[in-house]
Every structure is written in C-alpha cells, then in structure tokens.
C-alpha positions as CSV (number, residue, x, y, z in Angstrom):
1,X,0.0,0.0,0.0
2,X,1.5,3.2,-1.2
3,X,0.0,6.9,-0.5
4,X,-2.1,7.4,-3.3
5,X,-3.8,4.0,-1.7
6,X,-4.3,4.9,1.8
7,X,-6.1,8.1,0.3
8,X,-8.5,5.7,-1.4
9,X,-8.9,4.0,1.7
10,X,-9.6,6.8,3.7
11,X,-12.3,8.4,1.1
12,X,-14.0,5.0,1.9
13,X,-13.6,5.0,5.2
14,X,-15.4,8.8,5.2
15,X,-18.1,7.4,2.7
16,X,-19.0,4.2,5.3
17,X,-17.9,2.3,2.1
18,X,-17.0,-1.0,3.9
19,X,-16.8,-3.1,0.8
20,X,-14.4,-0.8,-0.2
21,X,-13.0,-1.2,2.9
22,X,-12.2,-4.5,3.2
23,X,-10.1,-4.8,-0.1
24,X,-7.6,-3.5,1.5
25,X,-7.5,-5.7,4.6
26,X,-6.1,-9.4,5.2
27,X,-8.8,-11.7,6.2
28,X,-7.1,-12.1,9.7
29,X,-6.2,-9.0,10.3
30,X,-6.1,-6.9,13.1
31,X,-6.6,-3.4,14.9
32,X,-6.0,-2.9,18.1
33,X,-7.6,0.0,19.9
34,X,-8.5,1.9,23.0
35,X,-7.9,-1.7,24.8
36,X,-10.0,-4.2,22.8
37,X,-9.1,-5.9,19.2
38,X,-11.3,-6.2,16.7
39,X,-10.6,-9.5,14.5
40,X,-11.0,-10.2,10.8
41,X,-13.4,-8.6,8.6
42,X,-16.7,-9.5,9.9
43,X,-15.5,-8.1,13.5
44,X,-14.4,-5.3,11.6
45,X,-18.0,-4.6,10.2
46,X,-19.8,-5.0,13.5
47,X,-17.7,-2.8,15.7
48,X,-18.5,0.2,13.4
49,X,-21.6,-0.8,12.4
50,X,-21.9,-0.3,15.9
51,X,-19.8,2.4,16.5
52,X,-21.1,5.2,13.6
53,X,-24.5,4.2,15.0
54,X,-23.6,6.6,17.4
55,X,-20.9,8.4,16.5
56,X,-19.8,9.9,13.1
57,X,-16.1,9.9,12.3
58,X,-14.5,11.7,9.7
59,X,-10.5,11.0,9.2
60,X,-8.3,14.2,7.8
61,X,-5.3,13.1,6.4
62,X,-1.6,15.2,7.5
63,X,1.4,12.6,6.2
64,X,2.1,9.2,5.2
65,X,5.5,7.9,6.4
66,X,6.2,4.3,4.7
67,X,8.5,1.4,6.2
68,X,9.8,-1.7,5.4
69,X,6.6,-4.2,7.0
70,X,4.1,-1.0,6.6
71,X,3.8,2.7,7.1
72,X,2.7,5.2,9.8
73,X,-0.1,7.6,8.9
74,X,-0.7,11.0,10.6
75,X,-4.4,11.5,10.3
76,X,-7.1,13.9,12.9
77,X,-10.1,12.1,13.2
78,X,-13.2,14.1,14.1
79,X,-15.9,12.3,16.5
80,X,-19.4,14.3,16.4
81,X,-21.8,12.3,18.5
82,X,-25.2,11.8,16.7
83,X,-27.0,9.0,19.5
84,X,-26.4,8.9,23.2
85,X,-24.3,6.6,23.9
86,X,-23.2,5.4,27.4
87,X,-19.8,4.2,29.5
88,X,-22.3,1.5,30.5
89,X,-22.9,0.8,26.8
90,X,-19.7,0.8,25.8
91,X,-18.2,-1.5,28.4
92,X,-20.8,-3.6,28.2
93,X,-20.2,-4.3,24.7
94,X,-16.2,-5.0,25.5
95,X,-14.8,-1.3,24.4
96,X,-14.4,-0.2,27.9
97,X,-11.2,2.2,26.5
98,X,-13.6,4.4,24.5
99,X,-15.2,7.5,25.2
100,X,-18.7,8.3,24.5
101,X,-18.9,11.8,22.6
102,X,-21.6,13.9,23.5
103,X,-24.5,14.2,21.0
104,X,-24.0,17.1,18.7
105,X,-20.5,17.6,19.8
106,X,-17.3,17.7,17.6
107,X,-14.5,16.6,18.9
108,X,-10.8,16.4,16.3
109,X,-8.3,14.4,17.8
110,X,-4.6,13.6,16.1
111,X,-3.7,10.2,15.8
112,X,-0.2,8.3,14.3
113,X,-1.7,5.0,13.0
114,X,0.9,2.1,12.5
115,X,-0.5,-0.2,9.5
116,X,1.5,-3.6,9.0
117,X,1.1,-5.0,5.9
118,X,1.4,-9.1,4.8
119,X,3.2,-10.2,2.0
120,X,0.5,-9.4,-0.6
121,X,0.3,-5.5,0.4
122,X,-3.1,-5.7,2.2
123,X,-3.8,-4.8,6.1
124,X,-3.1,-7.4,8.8
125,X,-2.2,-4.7,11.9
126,X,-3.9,-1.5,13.0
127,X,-2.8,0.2,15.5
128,X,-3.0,3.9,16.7
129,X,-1.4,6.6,19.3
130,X,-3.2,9.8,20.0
131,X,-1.4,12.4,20.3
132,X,-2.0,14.9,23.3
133,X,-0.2,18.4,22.9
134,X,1.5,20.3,25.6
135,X,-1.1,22.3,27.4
136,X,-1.1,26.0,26.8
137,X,1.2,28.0,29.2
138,X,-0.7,29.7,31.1
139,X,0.0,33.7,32.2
C-alpha cells in the first residue's frame, strides 16, 4: 500500500464504504484500539456498524511515512456524537477504553496510526497513538 492508496482508503472510510474497505485488509487482520481488538473482517464490520451508530467519524489526512513491513499515517479524526451513547454501553459491549462523545458535539483528535502490511500489500495490523499536545502555558 502506497500513499495514493491509503487516500482511497480513507475516502472509503469517510463514505461508510466497507466493501471498499475490506479490499484492503487481510482476512485475519487486526486493529487494536483503545484496549480491545477487533478480529478479521466480519468483527471489523460489526464494531462500526456499531460504532457510527452513534458516532460519526470523519478522518483528515496530515502525512504518510512508509517502512519496510508498513507505514505510519498522521491522520485527525473528528468524532461528532449523533445517539447517546453510554460508558455502561460501551463497556458492556467489551470497548471499555472508549469515550462516548456527547450528541452534537465535535471533537478532532490527532492520531499516528501504524498499518503492518502481509506479503500481498493488504492490512493485517492497526494500531493507533493519540497524540495529546502540551497544554497551553498559562500567564
């Protein structure tokens, strides 16, 4: 997966396209996030079937920065909460790292996302660091 791919991918991931999606995944692969895995495709599809139930995410892309087994992406993703959704909820269903975002609320957060690929270019490992900025000095 080169740049001009992991654009594609993110216009599908802005449109909900999960067919889309999933072309550029391994059938066992993985992302890791917030303290839960989600597993293979079908996993894939139910966490954010899920997920943009409640909340809307739309990913911004910043740089790509490629490797020898994958490449890092520096993306902001923007939550805007469009359901109530609650802690309960949320660790009830095994994603007790995530946040619920209030509805109507907008909330852009920068992430470095490490992508492994397999030997055929697709997707097997997802996993992402936010990235929390010095607070403001205050005077």
């Amino acid at each position: 997966m080169n740049e001009a791919d992991y654009h594609r991918y993110i216009e599908a991931f802005n449109a909900r396209d999960y067919d889309t999606l999933e072309t550029f995944f391994a059938d066992d692969f993985v992302l890791e996030n917030a303290g839960f895995a989600v597993r293979g495709k079908h996993a894939f599809r139910e966490f954010y079937r899920f997920f943009h139930e409640y909340c809307r995410e739309e990913v911004a892309f910043r740089e790509f920065f490629p490797g020898k087994q994958g490449f890092v992406a520096n993306v902001v993703i923007t939550f805007t909460g469009l359901k109530d959704l609650s802690q309960e909820e949320l660790d009830a269903r095994g994603y007790p790292g995530m946040t619920p975002v209030p509805v109507g609320v907008s909330v852009p957060v920068e992430f470095y996302i490490h992508y492994l690929l397999n030997e055929h270019g697709l997707i097997r490992y997802i996993k992402g660091a936010v990235w929390v900025p010095e607070p403001a000095a205050q005077g």
